[in-house]
Backbone as a ProteinNet text record, in pm:
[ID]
protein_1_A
[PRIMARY]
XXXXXXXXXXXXXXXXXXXXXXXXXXXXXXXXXXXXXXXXXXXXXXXXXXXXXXXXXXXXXXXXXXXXX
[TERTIARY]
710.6	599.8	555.6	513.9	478.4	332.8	293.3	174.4	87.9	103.2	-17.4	9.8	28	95.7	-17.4	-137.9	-227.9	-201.3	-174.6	-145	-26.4	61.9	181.6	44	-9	-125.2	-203.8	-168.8	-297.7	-297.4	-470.2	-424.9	-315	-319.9	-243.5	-104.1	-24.5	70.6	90.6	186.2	198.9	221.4	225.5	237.2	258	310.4	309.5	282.4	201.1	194.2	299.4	423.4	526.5	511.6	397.7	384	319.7	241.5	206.8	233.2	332.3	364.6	352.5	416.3	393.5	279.3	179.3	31.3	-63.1	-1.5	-113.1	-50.9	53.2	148.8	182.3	182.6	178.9	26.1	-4.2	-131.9	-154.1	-261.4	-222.5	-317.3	-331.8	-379.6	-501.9	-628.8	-781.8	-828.1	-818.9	-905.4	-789.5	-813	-743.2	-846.2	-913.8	-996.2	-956.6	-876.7	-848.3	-737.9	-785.9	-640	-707	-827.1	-883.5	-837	-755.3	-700.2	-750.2	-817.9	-830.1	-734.1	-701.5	-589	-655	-615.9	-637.5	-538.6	-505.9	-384.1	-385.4	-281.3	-276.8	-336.3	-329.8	-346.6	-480.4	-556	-635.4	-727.4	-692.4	-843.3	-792.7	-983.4	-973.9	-952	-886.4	-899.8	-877.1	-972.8	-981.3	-870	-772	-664.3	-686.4	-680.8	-684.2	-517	-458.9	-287.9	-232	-372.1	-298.1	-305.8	-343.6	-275.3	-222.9	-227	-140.5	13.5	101.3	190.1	184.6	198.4	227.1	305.6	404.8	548	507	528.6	503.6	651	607.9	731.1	738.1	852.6	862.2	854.4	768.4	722.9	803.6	876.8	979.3	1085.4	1131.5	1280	1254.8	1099.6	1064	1102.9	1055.8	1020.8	1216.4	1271.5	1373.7	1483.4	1455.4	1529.1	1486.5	1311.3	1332.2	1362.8	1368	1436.6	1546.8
771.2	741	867.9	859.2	1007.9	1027.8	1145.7	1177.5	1163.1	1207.4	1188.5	1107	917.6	846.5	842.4	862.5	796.1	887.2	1027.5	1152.7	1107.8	1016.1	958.9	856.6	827.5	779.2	798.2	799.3	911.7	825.1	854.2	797.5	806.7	689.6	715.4	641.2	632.1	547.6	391.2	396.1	218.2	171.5	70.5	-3.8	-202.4	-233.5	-353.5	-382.1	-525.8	-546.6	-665.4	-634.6	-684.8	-811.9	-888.1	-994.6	-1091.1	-1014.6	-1129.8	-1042.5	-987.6	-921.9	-1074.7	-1177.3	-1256	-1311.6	-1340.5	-1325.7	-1220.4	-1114.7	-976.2	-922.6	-918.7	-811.9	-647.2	-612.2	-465.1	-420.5	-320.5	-236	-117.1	-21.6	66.5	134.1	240.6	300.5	371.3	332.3	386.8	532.3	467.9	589.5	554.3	687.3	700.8	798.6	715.5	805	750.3	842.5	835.2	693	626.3	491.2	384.1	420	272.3	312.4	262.3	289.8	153.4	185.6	106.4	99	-64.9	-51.2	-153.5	-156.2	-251.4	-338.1	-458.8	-527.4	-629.3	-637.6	-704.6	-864.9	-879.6	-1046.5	-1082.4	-1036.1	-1042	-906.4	-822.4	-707.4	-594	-547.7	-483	-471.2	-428.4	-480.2	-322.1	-312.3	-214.7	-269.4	-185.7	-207	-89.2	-140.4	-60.8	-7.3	89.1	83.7	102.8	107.2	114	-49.3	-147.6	-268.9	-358.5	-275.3	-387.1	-265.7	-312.8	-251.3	-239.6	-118.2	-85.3	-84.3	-79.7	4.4	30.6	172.1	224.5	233.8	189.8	138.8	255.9	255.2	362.8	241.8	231.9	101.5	194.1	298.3	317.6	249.5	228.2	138.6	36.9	-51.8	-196	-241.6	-122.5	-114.6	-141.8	-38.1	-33	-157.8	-205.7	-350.6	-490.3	-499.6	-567.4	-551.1	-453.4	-431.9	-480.6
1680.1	1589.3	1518.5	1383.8	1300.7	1344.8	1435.9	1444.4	1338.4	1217.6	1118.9	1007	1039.7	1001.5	833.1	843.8	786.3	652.9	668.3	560.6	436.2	523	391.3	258.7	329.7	250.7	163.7	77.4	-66.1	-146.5	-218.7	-324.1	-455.6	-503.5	-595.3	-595.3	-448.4	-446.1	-406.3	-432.3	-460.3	-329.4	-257.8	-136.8	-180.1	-37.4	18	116.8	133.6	302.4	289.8	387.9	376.6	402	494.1	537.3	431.5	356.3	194.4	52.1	84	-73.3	-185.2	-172.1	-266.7	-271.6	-202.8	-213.9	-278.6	-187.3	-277.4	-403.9	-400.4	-504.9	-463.6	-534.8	-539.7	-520.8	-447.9	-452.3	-456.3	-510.8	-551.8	-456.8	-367.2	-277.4	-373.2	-324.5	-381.3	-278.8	-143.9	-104.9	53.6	155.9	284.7	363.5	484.9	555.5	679.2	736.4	899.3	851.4	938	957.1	872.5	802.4	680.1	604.7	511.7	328.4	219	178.8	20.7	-57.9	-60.6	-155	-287.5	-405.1	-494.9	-524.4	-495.5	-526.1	-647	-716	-824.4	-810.7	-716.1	-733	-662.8	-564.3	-465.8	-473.5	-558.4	-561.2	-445.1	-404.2	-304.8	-181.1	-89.3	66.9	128.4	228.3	335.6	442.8	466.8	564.3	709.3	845.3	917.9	936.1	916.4	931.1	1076.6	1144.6	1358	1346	1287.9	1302.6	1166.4	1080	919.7	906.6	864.9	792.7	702.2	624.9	460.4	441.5	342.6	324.4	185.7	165.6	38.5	-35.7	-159.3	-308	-393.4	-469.1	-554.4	-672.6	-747	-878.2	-940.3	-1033.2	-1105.7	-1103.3	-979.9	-910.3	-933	-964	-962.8	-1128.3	-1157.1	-1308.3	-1371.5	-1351.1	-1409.5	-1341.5	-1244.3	-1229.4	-1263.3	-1350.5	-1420.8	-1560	-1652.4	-1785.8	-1772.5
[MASK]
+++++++++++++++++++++++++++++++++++++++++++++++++++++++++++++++++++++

């Protein structure tokens, strides 16, 4: 397990919660304090995530981008 799992976390990058990506969409990371992260998601807004119990997996949206063109 990465000791300072919460630090890959900043704002600014893109994420999924793999379990309702087609519900939430893409979200874009607002704020990261300790293991709560604010994310804003396209379809559903804001949501405070604790990450010692949700999964993120953070996206590179360039790669998203250029496979739908």
């Amino acid at each position: 397990m990465i000791e300072n799992y919460s630090s890959l976390f900043t704002p600014g990058i893109f994420v999924i919660n793999p379990n309702k990506k087609n519900e939430w969409g893409i979200g874009q990371i607002q704020s990261s304090i300790n293991e709560l992260i604010t994310v804003n998601f396209e379809n559903v807004g804001k949501k405070t995530i604790d990450i010692s119990e949700i999964n993120l997996e953070i996206i590179n949206i360039n790669e998203i981008s250029r496979s739908i063109s």
